[in-house]
C-alpha positions as CSV (number, residue, x, y, z in Angstrom):
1,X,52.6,3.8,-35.0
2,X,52.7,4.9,-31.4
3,X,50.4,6.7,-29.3
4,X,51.8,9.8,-28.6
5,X,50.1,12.8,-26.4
6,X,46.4,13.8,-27.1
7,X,47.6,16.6,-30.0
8,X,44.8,19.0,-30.2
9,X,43.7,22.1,-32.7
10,X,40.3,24.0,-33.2
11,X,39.2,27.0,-35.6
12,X,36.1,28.6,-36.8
13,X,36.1,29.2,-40.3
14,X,33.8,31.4,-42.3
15,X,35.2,30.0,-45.6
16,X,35.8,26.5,-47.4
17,X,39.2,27.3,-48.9
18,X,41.1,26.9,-45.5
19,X,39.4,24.0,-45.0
20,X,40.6,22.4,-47.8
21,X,43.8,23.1,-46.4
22,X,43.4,21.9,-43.1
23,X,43.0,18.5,-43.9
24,X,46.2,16.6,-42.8
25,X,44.9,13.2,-44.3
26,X,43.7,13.9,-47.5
27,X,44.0,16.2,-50.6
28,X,40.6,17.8,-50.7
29,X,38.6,19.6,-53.1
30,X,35.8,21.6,-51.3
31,X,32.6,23.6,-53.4
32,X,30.5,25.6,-51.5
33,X,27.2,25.1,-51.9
34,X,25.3,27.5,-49.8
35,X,24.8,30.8,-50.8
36,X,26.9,33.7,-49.4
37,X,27.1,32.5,-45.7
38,X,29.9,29.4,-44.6
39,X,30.7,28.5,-41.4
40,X,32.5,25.3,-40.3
41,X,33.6,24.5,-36.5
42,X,36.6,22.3,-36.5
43,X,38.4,20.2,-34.0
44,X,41.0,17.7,-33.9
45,X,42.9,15.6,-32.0
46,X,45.9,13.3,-32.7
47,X,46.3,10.5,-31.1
48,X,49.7,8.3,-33.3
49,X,47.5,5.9,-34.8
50,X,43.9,7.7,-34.5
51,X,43.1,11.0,-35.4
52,X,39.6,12.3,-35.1
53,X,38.3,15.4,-36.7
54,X,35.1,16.7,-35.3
55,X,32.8,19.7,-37.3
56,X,29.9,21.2,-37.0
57,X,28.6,23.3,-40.1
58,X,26.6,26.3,-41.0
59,X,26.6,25.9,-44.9
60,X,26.8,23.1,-47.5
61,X,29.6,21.7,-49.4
62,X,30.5,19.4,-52.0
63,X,33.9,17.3,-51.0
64,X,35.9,15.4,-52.8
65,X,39.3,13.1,-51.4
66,X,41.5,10.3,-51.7
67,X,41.8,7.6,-48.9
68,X,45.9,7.5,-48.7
69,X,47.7,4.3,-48.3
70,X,48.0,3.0,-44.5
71,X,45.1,4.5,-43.3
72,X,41.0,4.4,-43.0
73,X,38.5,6.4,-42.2
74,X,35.1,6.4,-41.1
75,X,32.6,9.1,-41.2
76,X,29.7,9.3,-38.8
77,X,27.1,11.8,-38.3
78,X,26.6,13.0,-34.6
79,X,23.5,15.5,-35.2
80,X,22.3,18.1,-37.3
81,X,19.3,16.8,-39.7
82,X,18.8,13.0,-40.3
83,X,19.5,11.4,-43.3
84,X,20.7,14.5,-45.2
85,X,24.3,14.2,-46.2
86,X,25.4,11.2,-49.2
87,X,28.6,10.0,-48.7
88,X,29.4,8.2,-51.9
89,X,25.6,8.0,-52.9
90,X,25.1,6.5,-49.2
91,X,23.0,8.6,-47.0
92,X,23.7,7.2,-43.6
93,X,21.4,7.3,-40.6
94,X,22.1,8.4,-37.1
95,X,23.4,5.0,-36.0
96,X,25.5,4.4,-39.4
97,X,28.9,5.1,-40.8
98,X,30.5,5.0,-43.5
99,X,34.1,3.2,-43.8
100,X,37.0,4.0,-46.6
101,X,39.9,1.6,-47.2
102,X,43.1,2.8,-48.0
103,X,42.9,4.6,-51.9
104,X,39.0,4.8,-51.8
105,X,37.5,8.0,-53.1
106,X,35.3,9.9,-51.1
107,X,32.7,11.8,-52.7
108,X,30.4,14.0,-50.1
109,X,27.5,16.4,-50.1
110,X,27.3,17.9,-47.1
111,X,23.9,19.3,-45.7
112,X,23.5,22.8,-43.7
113,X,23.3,22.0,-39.9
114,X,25.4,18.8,-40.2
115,X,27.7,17.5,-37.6
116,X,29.2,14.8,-38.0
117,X,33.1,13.1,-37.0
118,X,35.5,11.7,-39.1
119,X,37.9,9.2,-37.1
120,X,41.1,8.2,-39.1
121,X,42.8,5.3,-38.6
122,X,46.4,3.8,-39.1
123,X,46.9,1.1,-41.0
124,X,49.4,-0.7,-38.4
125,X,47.1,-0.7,-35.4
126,X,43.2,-1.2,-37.1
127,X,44.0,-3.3,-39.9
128,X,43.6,-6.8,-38.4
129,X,39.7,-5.2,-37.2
130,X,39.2,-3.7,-40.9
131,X,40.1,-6.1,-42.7
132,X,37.1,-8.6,-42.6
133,X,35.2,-5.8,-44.1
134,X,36.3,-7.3,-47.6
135,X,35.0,-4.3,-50.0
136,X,36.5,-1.8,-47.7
137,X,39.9,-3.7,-49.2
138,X,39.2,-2.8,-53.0
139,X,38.6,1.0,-52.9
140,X,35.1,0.5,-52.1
141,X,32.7,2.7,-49.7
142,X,31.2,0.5,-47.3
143,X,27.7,1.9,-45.6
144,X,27.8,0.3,-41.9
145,X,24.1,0.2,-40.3
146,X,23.5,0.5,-37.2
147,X,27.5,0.5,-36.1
148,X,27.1,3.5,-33.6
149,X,24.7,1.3,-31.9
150,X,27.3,-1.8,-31.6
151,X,30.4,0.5,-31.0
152,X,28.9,3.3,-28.7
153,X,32.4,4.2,-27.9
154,X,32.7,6.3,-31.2
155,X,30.4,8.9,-30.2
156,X,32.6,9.7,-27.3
157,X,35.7,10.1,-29.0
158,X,35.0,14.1,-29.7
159,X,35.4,14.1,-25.9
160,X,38.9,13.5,-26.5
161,X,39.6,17.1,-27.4
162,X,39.0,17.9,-23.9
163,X,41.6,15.4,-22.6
164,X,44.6,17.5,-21.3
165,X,47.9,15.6,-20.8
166,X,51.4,15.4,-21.6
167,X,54.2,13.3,-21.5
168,X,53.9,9.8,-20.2
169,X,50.6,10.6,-18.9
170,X,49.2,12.1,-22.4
171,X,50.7,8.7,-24.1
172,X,48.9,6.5,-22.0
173,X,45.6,8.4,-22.4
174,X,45.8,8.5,-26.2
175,X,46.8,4.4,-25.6
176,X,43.5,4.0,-23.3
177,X,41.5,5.9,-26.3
178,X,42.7,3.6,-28.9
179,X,42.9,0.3,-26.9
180,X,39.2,0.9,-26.0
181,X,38.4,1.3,-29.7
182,X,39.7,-1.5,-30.7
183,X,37.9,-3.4,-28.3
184,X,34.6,-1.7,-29.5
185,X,35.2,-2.1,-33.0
186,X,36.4,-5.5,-32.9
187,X,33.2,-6.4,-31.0
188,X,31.1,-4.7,-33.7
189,X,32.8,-6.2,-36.4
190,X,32.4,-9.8,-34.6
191,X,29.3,-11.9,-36.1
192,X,28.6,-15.8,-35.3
193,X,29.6,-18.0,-32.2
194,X,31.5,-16.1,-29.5
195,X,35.2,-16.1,-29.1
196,X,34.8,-18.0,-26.1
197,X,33.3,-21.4,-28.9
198,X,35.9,-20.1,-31.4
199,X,38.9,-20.3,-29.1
200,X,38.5,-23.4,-26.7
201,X,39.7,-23.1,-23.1
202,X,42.4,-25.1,-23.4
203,X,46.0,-25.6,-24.8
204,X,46.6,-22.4,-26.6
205,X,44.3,-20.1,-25.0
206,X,45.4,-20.9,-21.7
207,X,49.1,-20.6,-22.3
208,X,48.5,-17.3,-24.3
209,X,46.4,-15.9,-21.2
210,X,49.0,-17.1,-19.0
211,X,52.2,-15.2,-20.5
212,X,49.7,-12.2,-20.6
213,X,49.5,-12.5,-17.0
214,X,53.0,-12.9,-16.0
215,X,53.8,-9.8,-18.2
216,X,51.4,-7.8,-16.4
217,X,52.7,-8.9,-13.0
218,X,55.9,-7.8,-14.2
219,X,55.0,-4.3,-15.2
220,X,52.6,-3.9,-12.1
221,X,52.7,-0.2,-11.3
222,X,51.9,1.4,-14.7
223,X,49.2,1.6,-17.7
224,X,49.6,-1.5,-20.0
225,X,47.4,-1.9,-23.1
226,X,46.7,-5.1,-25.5
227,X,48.7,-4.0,-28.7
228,X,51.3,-3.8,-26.1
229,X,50.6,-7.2,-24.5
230,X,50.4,-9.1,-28.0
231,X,53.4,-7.7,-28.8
232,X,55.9,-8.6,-25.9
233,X,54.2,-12.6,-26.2
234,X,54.1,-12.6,-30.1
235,X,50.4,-12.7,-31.1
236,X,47.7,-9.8,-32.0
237,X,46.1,-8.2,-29.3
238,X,42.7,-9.6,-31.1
239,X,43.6,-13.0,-30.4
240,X,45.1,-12.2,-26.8
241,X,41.5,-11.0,-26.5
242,X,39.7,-14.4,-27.6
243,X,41.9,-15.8,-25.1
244,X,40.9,-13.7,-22.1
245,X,37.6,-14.3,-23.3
246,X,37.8,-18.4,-22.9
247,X,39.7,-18.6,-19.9
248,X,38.4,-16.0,-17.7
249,X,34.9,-15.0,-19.4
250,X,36.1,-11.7,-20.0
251,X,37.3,-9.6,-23.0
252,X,41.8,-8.4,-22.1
253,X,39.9,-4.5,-22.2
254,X,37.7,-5.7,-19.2
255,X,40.7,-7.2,-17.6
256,X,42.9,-4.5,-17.7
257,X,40.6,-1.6,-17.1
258,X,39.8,-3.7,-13.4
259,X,43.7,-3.7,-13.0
260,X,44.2,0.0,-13.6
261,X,41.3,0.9,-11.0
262,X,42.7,-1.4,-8.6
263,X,46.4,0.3,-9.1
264,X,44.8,3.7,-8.9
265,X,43.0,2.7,-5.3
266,X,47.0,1.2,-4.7
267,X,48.2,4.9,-5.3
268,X,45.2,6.6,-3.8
269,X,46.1,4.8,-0.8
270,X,49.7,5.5,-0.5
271,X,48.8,9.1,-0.8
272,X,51.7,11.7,-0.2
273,X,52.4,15.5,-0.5
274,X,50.5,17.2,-3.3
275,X,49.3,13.9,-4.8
276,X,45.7,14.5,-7.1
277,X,43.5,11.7,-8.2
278,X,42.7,13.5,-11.6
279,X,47.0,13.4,-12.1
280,X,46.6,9.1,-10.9
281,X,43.4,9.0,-13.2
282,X,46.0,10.0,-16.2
283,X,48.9,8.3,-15.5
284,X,47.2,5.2,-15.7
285,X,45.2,6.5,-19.0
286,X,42.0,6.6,-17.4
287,X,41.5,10.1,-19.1
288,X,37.5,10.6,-18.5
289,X,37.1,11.7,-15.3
290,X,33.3,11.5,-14.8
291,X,33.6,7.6,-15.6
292,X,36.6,6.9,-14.1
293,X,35.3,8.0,-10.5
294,X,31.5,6.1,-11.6
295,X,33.7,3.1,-12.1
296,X,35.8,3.4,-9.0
297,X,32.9,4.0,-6.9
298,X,31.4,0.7,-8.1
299,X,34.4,-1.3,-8.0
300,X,35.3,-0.2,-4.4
301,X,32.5,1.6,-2.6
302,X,34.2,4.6,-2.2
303,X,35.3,8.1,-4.1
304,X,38.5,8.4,-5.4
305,X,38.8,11.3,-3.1
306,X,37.5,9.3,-0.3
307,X,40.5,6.8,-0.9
308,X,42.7,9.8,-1.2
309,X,41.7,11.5,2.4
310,X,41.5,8.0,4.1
311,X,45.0,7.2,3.0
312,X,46.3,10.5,4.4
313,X,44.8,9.6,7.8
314,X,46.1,5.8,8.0
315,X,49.2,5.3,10.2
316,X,52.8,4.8,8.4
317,X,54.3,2.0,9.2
C-alpha cells in the first residue's frame, strides 16, 4: 500500500454507540461500563499503510473486535492510570504494548482516565518486522514489555495529527512517518549479534549498499525512503538496512535522514521568491519542525532560517 497524504479526523463523543461506528479497522462491539457519564476524545490519522487512532477517555468500556486479514495492530497506553486496562487478560505497563496478528480477537476493559493509541498496520509494508513475533502469527495476543522503551518513536506518532500537508509534500511526510517506524520497530524487534556480525562487509552487502547509492544519486533532489530503495534493487528495505549497517556503520534511516538535511541546506541556499523552510522541511518529509531545525542546527551550525537569509544575500552567479 502507498503512503498517501497525512488523512486526519477528530470528535468528541459523549456516547459509545458512535464509537463503535467509527472504527474503520474493525467491527466492534462497545459496553459502557461507567455509570451515566461517557466521554471519549478521538483522533486519527491515515497514513496508506499506518493508521493511528489516538483517545483519551472519561468513562469505561468493555470492547470487543476482530483483527482483519492484512493488517496488525498494536495498542499502547500513553497516560491515564497505570496498569488499569486488560487487553486480552494482559494489563500492560507504561512502557508495554500489546500486538494483534491478522484474525486475533481483541478483548478490552478499558479503565476511566485512560489514554492510550492504537497504531494499525498493513500487512504489505510491516510484515517482514512482525513476523518474527511467531504467536502474533496464530491469532494470539502478544504482551510486549518494555517496547515503548526500545521504540520511542511510537509515542510520537499522535504528533502526526498535527502534521499539515498535501500532495507530494503530504506523501512524503506520511513516507518519513512510516519509514522511521520501521526502522524503530525493526530495531526493537532485533535480539542477538548486530546486523553488522549477521551481514559481513563484503560480497553482498557491499554490492547491495552500492546500487542503493547509485539510485540515490540518481534521484538527488527529492525525499527517497527504504521500502522505496529495496524495491527499485530487488531486496527488503530490512536487509538494505543490515547492509548500510556493515558497510558504513550506520542503519539506511540514519543515511538518508543526513541526505535529506543536506538537500534541505542545498535548497535553503538557492533561496528564491517566497521560498519557506517549513514548505522545504515537507517536501523532503521532514514533517516535525521542532526536530528538524534541532537536527539541522547540529549538522550545520546554523538555523534553517539562517541558511535561508544567507542564501538571499550571496551573489548570483
Amino acid at each position: 500500500m502507498e503512503c498517501i497524504a497525512p488523512a486526519t479526523w477528530s470528535a468528541e463523543l459523549d456516547r459509545i454507540e458512535p464509537l463503535a461506528e467509527a472504527q474503520r479497522d474493525f467491527q466492534a462491539d462497545m459496553v459502557q461500563l461507567s455509570p451515566g457519564r461517557f466521554r471519549y476524545g478521538l483522533r486519527l490519522v491515515d497514513l496508506g499503510p499506518l493508521r493511528v487512532q489516538s483517545n483519551d477517555l472519561d468513562g469505561s468500556y468493555l470492547g470487543r473486535a476482530r483483527v482483519p486479514p492484512g493488517t496488525w495492530a498494536l495498542f499502547f497506553p500513553t497516560g491515564g492510570p497505570e496498569e488499569a486496562s486488560r487487553l486480552n487478560g494482559m494489563v500492560p505497563g507504561r512502557a508495554d504494548a500489546v500486538l494483534y496478528g491478522p484474525h486475533a480477537e481483541l478483548h478490552a476493559r478499558v479503565s476511566d482516565g485512560q489514554r492510550w493509541t492504537m497504531a494499525v498496520f498493513d500487512d504489505g509494508r510491516f510484515r517482514e518486522i512482525f513476523d518474527r513475533i511467531p504467536a502474533a502469527c496464530e491469532r494470539r495476543a502478544v504482551h510486549l514489555p518494555g517496547l515503548l522503551a526500545r521504540a520511542p518513536g511510537l509515542l510520537r506518532l499522535e504528533e502526526v495529527h498535527g502534521a499539515v500537508a498535501g500532495g507530494a509534500a503530504g506523501a512524503a511526510v506520511s513516507e518519513g512517518v512510516v519509514d522511521g517506524l520501521c526502522a524503530a520497530l525493526d530495531g526493537a524487534f532485533t535480539a542477538g549479534a548486530s546486523s553488522a556480525r549477521r551481514v559481513r562487509a563484503e560480497g553482498r552487502a557491499v554490492r547491495v549498499a552500492s546500487a542503493a547509492v547509485a539510485y540515490l544519486e540518481a534521484a538527488r533532489g527529492r525525499a527517497v525512503f527504504s521500502h522505496e530503495i529495496g524495491a527499485a534493487i530487488g531486496v527488503s528495505p530490512r536487509f538494505v538496512n543490515q547492509c548500510f549497517d556493515a558497510v558504513f556503520g550506520m542503519s539506511v534511516h540514519r543515511y538518508l535522514r543526513l541526505r535529506r538535511l543536506a538537500e534541505a541546506r542545498r535548497r535553503l541556499m538557492a533561496g528564491g521568491d517566497g521560498l519557506l523552510v517549513k514548505q522545504v522541511a515537507l517536501d523532503l518529509g521532514l514533517w516535525h519542525f521542532g526536530r528538524f531545525a534541532s537536527a539541522y542546527q547540529a549538522q550545520f551550525g546554523e538555523t534553517p532560517s539562517q541558511t535561508l537569509a544567507a542564501g538571499g544575500r550571496r551573489p548570483h552567479r
